[in-house]
N, C-alpha and C positions, 0 to 999 in steps of 0.2 A: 744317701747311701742305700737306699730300698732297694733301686736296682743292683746292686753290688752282691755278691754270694755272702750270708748273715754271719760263717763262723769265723771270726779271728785266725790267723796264721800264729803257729806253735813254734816252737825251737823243743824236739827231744834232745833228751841225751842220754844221763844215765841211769840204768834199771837199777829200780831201789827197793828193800824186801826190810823190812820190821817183823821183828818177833818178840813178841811177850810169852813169858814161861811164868811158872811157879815153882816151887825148888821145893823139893821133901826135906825135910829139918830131920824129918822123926828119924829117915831112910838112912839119911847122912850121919847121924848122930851113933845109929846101932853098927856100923863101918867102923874095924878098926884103924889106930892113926897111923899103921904102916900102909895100909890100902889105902886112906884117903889119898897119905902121898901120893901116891902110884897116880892114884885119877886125875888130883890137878895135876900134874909133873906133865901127864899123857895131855891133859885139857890144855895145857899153858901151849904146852909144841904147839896143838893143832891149833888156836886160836891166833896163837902170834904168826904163821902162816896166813892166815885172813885178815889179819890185820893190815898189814900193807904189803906191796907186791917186792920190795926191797928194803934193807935199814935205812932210816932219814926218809924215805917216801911220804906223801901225803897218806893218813889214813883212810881206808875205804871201806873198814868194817869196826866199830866199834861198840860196847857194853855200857850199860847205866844201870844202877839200880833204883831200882821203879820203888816208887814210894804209894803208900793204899793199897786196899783189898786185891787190886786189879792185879796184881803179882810182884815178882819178885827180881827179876832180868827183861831187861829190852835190850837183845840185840839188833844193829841195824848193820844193814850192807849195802856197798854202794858198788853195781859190778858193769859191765860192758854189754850185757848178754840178760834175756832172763833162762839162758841156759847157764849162765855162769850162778845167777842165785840158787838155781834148783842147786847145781854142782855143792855151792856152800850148805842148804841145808843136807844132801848127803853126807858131804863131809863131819858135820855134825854131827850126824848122828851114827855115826860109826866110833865116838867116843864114848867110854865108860860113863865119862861124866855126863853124859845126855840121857842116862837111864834116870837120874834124879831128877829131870826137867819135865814138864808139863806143858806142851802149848797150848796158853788159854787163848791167844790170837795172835793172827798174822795179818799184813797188809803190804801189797803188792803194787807198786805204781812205775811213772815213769818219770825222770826230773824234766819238766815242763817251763819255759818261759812265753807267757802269752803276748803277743805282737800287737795289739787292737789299737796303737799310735803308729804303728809303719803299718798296719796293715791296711788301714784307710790309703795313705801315700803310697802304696803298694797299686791297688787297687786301681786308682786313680789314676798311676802313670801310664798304666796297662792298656787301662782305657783309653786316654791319650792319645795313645800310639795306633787305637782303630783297631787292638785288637777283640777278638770277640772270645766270651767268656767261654773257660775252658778247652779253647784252641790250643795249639801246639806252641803258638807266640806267646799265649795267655800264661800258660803253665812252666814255658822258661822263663816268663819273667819273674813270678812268681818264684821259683827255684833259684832264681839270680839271687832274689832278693833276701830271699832266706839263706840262701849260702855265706853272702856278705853280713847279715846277723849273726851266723853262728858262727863264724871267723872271728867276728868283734867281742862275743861272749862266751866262749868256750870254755872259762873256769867259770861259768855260770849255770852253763848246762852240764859241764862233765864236774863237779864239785869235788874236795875233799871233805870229809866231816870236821867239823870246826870243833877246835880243840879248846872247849868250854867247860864250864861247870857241870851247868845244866842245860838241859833239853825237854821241850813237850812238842808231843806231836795229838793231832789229831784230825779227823779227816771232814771234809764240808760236802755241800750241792747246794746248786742253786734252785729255788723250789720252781716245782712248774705244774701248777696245779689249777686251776679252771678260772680262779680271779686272778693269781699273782703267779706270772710264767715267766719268767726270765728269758728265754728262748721264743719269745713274740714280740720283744721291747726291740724297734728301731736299731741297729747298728750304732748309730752315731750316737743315741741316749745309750748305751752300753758302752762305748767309747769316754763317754763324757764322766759317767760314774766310776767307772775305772781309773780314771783321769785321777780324780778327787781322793778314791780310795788309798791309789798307789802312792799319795804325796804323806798321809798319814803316816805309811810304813817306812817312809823316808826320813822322816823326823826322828825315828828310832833307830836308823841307820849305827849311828855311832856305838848303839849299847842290843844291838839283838839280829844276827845272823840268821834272815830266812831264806828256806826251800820250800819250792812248791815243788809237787810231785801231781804228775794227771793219771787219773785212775780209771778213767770211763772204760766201760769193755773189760778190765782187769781184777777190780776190787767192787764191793760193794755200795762204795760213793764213789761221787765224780775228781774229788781232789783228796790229797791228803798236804796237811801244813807242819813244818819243821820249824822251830824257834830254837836260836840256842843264844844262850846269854850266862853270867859271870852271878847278875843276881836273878831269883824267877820269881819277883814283884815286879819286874816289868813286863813279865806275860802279860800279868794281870793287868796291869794298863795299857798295855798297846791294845788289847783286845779289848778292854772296855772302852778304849776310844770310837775304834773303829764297828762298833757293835754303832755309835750312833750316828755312823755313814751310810746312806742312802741304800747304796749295794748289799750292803753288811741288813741293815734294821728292813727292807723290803724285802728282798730274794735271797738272803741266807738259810741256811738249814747244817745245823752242827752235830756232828757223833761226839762221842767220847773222849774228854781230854785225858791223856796220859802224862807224867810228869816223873823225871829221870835224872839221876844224879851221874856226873861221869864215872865212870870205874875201871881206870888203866889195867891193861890186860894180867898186867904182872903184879898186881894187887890183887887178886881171883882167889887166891890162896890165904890171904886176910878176911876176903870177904866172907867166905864158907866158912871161917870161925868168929864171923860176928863184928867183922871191925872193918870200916869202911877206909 
């Protein structure tokens, strides 16, 4: 595959925006409990508006409350646009209830499914056919090909958020540093560790819904990972599994794990007095 173009063919879809806050206690406590009303009453409208684009719709923005130092709310949004996520953080913040929040981080990406099994086959037909790389034959095929993938996986790239417990996210890279460069390894050895890696995540199929999200050019890493599951001991072991796959234990490189409890929109009003 040397002579073949090194990057993997993507499927985007949808723009995805994470926010972690921290919530004043002290601010919210000195608020009388006619004004609170007022702020969730006004918070609950404008949130269940983001929430989904109709009643019964798949969710595209939903609340957890973040467990550790690291705060106290993770909202995620799942939008069409990333003028549609700006639009939600404006929105936001035109509510009372956003004078009590604190962004301690955001993370911006894109939902991403990586190709690097058709994209050998991809690659390969193209050639086939005589044409030459980056031609105009080269590039529809290419686009053929990608089009008939994202037709077969469309609630894969366009996702609802899975209506779970729990959730962590956190964001990776692959290292590329002067002995161990993930972006000089052969195609086909990145093909084949991928291969091995994705069968891992497959075994957990049954018990833990992932997104990936590509962040290159947008965020600060190159991916960020979405897990949701019923119980979140099995984070913990999918990821120590997979910590001693080749991909994972050579050229990984990990941020900050986050870890989040669901919090129905309309429980927001429980949660500000302390009950989940």
């Amino acid at each position: 595959m040397s002579e073949f173009p090194p990057v993997p063919l993507t499927l985007e879809g949808s723009s995805l925006l994470h926010q972690f806050f921290s919530f004043d206690w002290k601010a919210w406590r000195a608020c009388g409990q006619a004004e609170r009303n007022e702020i969730v009453s006004e918070a609950l409208a404008a949130l269940k508006k983001l929430e989904r684009k109709e009643e019964g719709a798949p969710a595209r923005t939903a609340i957890f409350s973040e467990l550790g130092h690291k705060g106290d709310l993770i909202l995620m949004h799942f939008r069409e646009s990333f003028e549609a996520l700006n639009q939600v953080e404006l929105d936001l913040a035109q509510t009372r209830f956003y004078d009590f929040l604190t962004l301690k981080h955001s993370y911006v990406s894109v939902v991403e499914l990586g190709l690097y099994e058709s994209t050998r086959k991809t690659y390969e037909a193209a050639d086939a056919k005589g044409f030459a790389q980056h031609s105009p034959e080269w590039n529809a095929e290419i686009e053929a090909s990608l089009k008939r993938a994202g037709d077969a996986m469309a609630s894969r790239v366009f996702p609802a958020i899975p209506e779970t417990k729990y959730m962590c996210f956190y964001p990776m890279d692959r290292k590329r540093g002067e002995q161990v460069n993930w972006y000089t390894v052969p195609f086909a050895d990145r093909q084949r560790m991928m291969h091995l890696h994705g069968l891992i995540g497959r075994r957990y199929g049954d018990v833990v819904k992932q997104i990936i999200s590509g962040s290159i050019g947008m965020d600060d890493w190159e991916w960020g990972v979405n897990l949701f599951a019923e119980d979140p001991v099995v984070f913990k072991k999918l990821i120590y599994e997979m910590r001693f796959d080749e991909v994972s234990a050579v050229y990984a490189l990990f941020g900050q794990f986050f870890l989040g409890v669901r919090l129905p929109v309309e429980r927001l009003a429980l949660w500000v007095e302390g009950k989940l």
